[in-house]
VEXDREN-2710 file (C-alpha; in Angstrom, 1 decimal):
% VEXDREN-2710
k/r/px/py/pz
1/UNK/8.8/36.0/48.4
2/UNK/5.8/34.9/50.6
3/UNK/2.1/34.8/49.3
4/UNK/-0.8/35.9/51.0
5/UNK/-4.6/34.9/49.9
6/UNK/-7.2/37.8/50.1
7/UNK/-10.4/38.8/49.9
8/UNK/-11.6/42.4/48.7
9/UNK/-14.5/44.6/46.9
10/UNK/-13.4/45.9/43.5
11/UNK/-14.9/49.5/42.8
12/UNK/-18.0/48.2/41.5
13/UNK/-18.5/46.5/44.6
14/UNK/-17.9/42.4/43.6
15/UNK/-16.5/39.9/45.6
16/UNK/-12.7/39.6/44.9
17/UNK/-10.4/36.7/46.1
18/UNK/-6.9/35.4/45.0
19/UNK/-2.8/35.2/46.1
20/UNK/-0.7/37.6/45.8
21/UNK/3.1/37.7/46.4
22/UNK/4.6/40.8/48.3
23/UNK/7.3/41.4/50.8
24/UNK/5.1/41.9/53.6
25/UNK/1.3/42.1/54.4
26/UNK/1.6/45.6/54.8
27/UNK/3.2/45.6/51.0
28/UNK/0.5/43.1/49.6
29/UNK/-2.8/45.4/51.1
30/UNK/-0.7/48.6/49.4
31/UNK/-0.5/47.0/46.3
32/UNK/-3.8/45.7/46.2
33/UNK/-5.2/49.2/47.4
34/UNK/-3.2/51.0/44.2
35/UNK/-5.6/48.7/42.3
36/UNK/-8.4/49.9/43.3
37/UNK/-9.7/46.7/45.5
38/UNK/-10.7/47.5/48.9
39/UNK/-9.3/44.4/51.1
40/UNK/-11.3/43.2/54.3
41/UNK/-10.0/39.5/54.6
42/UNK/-5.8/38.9/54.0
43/UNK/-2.9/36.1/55.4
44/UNK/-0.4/33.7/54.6
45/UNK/-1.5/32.1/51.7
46/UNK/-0.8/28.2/52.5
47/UNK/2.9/26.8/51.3
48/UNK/1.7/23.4/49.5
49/UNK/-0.8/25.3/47.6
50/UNK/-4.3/23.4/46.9
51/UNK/-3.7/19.3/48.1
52/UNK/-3.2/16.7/45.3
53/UNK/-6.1/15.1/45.0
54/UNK/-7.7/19.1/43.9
55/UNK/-4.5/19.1/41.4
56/UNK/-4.7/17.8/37.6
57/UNK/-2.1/15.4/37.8
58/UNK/-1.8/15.7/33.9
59/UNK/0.1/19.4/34.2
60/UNK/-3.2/21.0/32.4
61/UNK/-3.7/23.4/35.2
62/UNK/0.0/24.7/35.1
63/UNK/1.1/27.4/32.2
64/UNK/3.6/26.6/30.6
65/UNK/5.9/28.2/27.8
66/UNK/3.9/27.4/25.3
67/UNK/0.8/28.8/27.0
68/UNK/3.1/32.5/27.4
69/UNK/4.5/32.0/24.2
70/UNK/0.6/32.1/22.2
71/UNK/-0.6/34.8/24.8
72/UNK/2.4/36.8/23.8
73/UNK/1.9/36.0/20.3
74/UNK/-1.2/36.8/19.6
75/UNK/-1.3/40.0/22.4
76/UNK/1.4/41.5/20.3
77/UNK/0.0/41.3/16.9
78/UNK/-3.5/42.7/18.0
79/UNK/-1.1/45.8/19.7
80/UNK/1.0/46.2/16.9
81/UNK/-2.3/46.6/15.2
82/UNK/-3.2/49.7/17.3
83/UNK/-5.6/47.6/19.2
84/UNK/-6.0/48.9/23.3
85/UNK/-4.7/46.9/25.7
86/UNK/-8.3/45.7/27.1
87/UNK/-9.2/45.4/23.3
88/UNK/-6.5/43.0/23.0
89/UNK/-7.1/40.9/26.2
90/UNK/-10.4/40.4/25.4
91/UNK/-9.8/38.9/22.2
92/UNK/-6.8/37.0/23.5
93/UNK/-9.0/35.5/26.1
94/UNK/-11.7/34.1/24.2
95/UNK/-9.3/31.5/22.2
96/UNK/-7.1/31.0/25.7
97/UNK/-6.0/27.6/26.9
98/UNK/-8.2/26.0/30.2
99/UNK/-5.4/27.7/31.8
100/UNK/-4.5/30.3/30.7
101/UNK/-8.6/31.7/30.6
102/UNK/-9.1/32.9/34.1
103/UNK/-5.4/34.7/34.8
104/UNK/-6.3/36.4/31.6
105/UNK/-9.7/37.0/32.8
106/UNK/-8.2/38.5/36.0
107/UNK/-5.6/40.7/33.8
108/UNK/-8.6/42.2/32.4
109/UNK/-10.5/43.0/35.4
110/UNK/-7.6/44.7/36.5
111/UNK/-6.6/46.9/33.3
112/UNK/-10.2/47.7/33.0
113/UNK/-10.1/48.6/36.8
114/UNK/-7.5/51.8/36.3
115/UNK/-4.0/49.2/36.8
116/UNK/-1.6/48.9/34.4
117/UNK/-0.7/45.5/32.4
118/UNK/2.9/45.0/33.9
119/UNK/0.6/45.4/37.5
120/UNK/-1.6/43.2/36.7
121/UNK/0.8/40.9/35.4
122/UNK/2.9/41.0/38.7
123/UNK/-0.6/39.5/40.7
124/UNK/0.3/36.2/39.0
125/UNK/3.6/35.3/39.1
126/UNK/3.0/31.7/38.5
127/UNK/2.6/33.0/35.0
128/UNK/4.4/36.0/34.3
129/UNK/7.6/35.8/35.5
130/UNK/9.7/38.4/37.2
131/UNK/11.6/39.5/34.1
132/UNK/8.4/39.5/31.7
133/UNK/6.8/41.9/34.2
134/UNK/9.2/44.3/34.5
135/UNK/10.1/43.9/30.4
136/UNK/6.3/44.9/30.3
137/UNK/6.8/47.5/32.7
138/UNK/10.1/49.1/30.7
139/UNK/8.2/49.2/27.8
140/UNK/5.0/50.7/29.2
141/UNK/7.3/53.3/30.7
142/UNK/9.6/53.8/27.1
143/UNK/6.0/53.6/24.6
144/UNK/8.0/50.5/23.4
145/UNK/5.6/47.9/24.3
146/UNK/4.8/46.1/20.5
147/UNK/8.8/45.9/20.9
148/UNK/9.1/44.2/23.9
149/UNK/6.3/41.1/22.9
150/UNK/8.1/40.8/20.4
151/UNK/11.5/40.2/21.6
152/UNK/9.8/38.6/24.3
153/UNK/8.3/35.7/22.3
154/UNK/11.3/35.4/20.5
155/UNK/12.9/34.6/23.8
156/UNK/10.7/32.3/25.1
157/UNK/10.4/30.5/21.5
158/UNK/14.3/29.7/21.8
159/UNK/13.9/28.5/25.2
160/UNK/11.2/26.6/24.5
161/UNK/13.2/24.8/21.2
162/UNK/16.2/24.0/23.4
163/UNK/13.7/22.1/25.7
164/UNK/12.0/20.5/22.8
165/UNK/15.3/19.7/21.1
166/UNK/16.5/18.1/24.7
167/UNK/13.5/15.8/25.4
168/UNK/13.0/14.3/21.8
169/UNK/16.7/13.6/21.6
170/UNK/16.1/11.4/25.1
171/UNK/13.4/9.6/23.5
172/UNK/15.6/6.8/21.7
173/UNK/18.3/6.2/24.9
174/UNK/14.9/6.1/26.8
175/UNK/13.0/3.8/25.0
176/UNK/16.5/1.7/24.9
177/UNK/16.9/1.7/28.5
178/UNK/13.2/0.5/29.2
179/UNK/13.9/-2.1/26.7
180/UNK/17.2/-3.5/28.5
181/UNK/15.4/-3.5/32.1
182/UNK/12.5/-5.3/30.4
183/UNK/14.7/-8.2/28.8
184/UNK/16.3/-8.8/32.2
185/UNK/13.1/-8.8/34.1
186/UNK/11.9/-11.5/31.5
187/UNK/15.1/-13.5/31.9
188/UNK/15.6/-12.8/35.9
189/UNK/11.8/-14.0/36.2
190/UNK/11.2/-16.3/33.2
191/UNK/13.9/-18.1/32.1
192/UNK/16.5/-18.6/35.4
193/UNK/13.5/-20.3/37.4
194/UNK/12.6/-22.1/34.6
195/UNK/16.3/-23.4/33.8
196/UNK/16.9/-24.0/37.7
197/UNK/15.5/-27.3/37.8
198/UNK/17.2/-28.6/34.9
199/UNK/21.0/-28.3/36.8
200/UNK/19.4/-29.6/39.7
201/UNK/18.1/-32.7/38.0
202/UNK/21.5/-33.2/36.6
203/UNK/23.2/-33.0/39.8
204/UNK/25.5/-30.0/38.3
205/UNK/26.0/-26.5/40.0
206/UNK/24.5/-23.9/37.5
207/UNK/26.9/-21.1/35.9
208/UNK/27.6/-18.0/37.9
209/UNK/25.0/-16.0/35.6
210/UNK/22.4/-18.0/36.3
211/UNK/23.4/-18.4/40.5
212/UNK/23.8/-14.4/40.1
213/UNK/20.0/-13.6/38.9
214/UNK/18.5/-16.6/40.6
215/UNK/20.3/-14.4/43.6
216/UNK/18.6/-11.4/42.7
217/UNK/15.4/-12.6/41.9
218/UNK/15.1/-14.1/45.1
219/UNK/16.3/-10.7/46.7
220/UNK/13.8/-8.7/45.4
221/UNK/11.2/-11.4/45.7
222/UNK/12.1/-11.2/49.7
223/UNK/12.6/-7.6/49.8
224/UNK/10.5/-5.9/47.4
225/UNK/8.9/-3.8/50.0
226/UNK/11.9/-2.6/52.2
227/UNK/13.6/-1.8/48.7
228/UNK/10.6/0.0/47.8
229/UNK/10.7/1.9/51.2
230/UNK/14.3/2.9/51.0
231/UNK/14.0/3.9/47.4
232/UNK/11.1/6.8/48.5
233/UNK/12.6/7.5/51.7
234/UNK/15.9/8.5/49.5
235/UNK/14.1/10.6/47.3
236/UNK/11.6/12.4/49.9
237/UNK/15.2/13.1/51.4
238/UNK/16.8/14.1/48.3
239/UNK/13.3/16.3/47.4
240/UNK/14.1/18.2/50.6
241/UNK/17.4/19.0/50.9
242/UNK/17.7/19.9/47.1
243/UNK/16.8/23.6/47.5
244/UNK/18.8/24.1/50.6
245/UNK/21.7/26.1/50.1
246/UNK/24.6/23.5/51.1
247/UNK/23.4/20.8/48.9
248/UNK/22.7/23.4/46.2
249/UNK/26.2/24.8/46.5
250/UNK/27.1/21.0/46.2
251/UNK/24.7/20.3/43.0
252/UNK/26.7/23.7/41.6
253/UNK/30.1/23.0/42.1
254/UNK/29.8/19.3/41.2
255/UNK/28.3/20.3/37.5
256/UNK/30.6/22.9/36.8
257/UNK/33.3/20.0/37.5
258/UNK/32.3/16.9/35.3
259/UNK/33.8/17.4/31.7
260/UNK/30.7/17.2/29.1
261/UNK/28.4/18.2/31.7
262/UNK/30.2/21.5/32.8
263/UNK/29.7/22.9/29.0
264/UNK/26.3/22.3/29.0
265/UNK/25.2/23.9/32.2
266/UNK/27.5/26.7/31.2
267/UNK/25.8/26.9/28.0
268/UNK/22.5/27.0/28.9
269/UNK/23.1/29.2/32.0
270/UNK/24.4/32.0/29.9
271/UNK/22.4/31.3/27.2
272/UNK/19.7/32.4/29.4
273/UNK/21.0/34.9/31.4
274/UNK/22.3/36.9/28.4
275/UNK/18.9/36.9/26.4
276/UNK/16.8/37.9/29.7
277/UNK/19.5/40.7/30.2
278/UNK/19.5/41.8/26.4
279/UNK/15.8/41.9/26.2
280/UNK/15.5/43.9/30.0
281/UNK/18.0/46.2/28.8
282/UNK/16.8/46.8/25.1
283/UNK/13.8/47.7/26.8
284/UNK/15.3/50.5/28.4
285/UNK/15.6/49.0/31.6
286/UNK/18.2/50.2/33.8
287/UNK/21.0/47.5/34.2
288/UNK/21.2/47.6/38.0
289/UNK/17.3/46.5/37.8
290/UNK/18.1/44.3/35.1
291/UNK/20.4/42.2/36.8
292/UNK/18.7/42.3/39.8
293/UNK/15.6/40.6/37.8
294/UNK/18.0/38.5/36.0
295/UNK/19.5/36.9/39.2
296/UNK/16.5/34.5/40.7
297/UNK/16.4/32.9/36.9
298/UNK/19.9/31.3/37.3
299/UNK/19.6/27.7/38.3
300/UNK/23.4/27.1/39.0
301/UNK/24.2/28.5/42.6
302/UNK/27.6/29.9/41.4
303/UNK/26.3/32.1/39.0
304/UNK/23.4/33.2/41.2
305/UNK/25.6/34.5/43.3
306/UNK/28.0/36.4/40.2
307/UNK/25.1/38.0/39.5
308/UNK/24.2/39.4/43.3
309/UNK/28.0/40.3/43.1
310/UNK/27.7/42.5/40.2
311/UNK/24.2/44.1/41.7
312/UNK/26.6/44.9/44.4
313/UNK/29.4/46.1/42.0
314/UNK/27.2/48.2/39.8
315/UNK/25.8/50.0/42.7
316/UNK/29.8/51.4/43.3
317/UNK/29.9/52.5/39.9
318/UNK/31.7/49.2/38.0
319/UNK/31.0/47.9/35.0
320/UNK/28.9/44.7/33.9
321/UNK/32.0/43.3/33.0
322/UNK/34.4/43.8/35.8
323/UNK/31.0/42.3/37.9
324/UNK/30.7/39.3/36.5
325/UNK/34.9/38.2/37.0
326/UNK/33.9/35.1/39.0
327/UNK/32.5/33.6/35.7
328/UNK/35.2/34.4/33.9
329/UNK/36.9/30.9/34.3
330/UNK/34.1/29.4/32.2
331/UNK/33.4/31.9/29.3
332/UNK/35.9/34.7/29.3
333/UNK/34.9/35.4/25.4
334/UNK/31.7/36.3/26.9
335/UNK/32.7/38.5/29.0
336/UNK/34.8/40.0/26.4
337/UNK/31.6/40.5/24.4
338/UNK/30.3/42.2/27.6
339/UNK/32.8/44.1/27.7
340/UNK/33.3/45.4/24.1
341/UNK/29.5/45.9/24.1
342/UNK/29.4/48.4/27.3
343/UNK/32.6/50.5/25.6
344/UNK/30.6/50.9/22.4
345/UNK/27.0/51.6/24.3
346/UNK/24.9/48.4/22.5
347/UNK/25.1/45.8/25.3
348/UNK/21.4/44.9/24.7
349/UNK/22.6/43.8/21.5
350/UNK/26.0/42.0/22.3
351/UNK/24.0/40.3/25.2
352/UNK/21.7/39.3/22.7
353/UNK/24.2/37.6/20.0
354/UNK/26.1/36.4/23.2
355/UNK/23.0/34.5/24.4
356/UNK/22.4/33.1/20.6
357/UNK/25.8/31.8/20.4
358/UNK/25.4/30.3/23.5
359/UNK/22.4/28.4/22.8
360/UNK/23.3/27.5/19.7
361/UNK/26.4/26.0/20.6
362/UNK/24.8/24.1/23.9
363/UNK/22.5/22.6/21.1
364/UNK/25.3/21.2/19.4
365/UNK/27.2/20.1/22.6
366/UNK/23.5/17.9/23.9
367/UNK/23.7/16.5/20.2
368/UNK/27.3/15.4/20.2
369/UNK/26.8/13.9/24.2
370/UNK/24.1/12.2/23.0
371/UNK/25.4/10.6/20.2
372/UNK/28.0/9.3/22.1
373/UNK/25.8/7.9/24.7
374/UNK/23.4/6.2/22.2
375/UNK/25.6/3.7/21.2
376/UNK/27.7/3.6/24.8
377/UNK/24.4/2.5/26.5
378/UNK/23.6/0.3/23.4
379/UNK/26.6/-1.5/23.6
380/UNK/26.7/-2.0/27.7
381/UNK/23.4/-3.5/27.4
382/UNK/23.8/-5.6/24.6
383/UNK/27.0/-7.2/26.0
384/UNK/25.3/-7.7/29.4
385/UNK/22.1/-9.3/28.5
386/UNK/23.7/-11.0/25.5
387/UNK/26.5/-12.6/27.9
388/UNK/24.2/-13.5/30.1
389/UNK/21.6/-15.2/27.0
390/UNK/25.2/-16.7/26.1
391/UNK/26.2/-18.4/29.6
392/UNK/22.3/-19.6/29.6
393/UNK/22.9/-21.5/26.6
394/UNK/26.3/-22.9/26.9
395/UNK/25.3/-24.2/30.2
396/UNK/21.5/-25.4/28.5
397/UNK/23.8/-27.4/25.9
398/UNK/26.4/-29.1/28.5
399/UNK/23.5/-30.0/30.6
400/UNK/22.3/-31.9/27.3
401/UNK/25.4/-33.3/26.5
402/UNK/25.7/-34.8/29.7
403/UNK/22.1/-36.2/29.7
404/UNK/23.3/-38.1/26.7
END
């Protein structure tokens, strides 16, 4: 959805600026006239966003989970309270993070100004995502808004384990890895220049080991900087072609295919998709709109486009379930669940215990890879740079037997 930047007068007659996404221009000055602001200035708010050198390179400037998860958090015990909704924004703001401070500073301008939160909340959707505004909207509609925090900062608080969970587990094989490349960069650039001479003074041809690094130490010595050159120009190539839709069908159809990988993606996939769909639809939102919210939050190509074929579906008057038959290859008790829960009339529910199951069992399916790649990397690497250590010292020793 493009952005535009504008410039307005709010009805007390201050100087307004900001982005704002919308279909169209025509869209963005009608949704910034329902609240209230009076635009004189509006156009196509730059792609890159501010340059790099303007950026905090240390991600302090970007919200984050964590950052929704203690907005939410804290928002929905001052509402369940029976605190207003500017009541509660004000008091949220004043213990915000640096980054979180001025969209909540803009969400309060706005409520204050006549607009509603879920409206105010769609201005920044670098924060709010899609499916939290129109949660927020469901439950402002239904009265059920304390509800909808709620199971909204349950949601994010899973999401936001599994990530946790994820990135401490790759500490170890990390810190591993780093290790190995350090040891060989030590014996590549230490040791095999240092041991070169010795076979040369004896007049005998050094072990293939040693000939092998002294071969790429020398390589990269000569070509550090092409290397170097190649390496970004195949990742600036990579960086652009990996939202295109050809390699993005190929990223798709390549995880779905490689054996531990393809239940993990699956996993977390519907792990996701079934907690953003139980929580839109125990919020009383209608499931054609909940899908359709639903959809840009898939990550996997394949089942982004199960989930535009089951918009389409729905709109002829099928079922969830009978939408969603192109996924049924990877989780058909799933779809059972679906299903079961649409006869019965509780899918927010079912898609809820679905979406638990799966993330509880992609947990366990991340632990059990990584537990077998832990010792699988520790082994490869010891046997490399111990074989090579080994060849360096049988051929230090013959070189001193024959010196005798």
């Amino acid at each position: 959805m493009p952005a535009f930047a504008y410039k307005a007068y709010d009805p007390d007659g201050r100087l307004r600026s900001g982005r704002i996404e919308a279909r169209g221009r025509e869209r963005a000055v009608a949704d910034l006239r329902a609240d209230g602001l009076r635009v004189f200035a509006i156009a196509p708010a730059a792609a890159g966003g501010l340059p790099f050198w303007k950026r905090d390179l240390f991600g302090r400037d970007r919200i984050a989970d964590p950052a929704r998860i203690g907005f939410l958090k804290e928002f929905g015990t001052l509402l369940g309270a029976g605190l207003t909704v500017d009541q509660c924004l004000r008091l949220v703001q004043r213990q915000a993070s640096a980054a979180m401070r001025p969209v909540l500073t803009d969400l309060l301008e706005r409520v204050v100004a006549g607009a509603s939160l879920s409206k105010a909340m769609a201005a920044h959707p670098q924060a709010f995502p899609c499916d939290m505004v129109d949660a927020v909207r469901a439950g402002e509609a239904t009265g059920t808004l304390v509800d909808v925090v709620a199971s909204l900062t349950a949601s994010l608080e899973r999401r936001d384990a599994v990530r946790r969970h994820l990135s401490s587990a790759m500490v170890y094989p990390s810190l591993l890895l780093l290790m190995a490349i350090g040891t060989l960069a030590m014996v590549i650039g230490v040791l095999v220049p240092a041991l070169a001479p010795m076979f040369e003074g004896a007049g005998r041809e050094p072990p293939f080991a040693i000939r092998a690094a002294q071969a790429l130490g020398d390589a990269l010595a000569a070509w550090w900087l092409q290397i170097l050159v190649g390496l970004a120009l195949v990742a600036t190539l990579v960086a652009r072609a990996w939202s295109k839709p050809g390699f993005a069908a190929a990223r798709s159809r390549l995880a779905l295919r490689v054996p531990m990988v393809r239940e993990i993606v699956v996993g977390a996939e519907f792990g996701r998709l079934c907690r953003v769909l139980g929580t839109l639809l125990n919020a009383s939102v209608p499931i054609p709109e909940a899908v359709a919210a639903t959809r840009p939050l898939a990550r996997n190509l394949l089942f982004r486009e199960a989930l535009a074929q089951a918009s389409r579906r729905l709109t002829e008057g099928a079922s969830l379930a009978s939408g969603l038959t192109a996924l049924k290859a990877y989780a058909p008790s799933t779809l059972n669940l679906i299903a079961s829960g649409e006869q019965v009339n509780r899918l927010g529910p079912v898609l809820i215990h679905a979406a638990e199951m799966h993330e509880t069992q992609t947990r366990e399916r991340i632990d059990r890879l990584l537990a077998l790649l832990t010792p699988l990397v520790t082994v490869t690497l010891g046997g490399l740079i111990g074989g090579l250590i080994m060849s360096v010292m049988g051929a230090i020793l013959s070189v001193g037997e024959m010196a005798r």
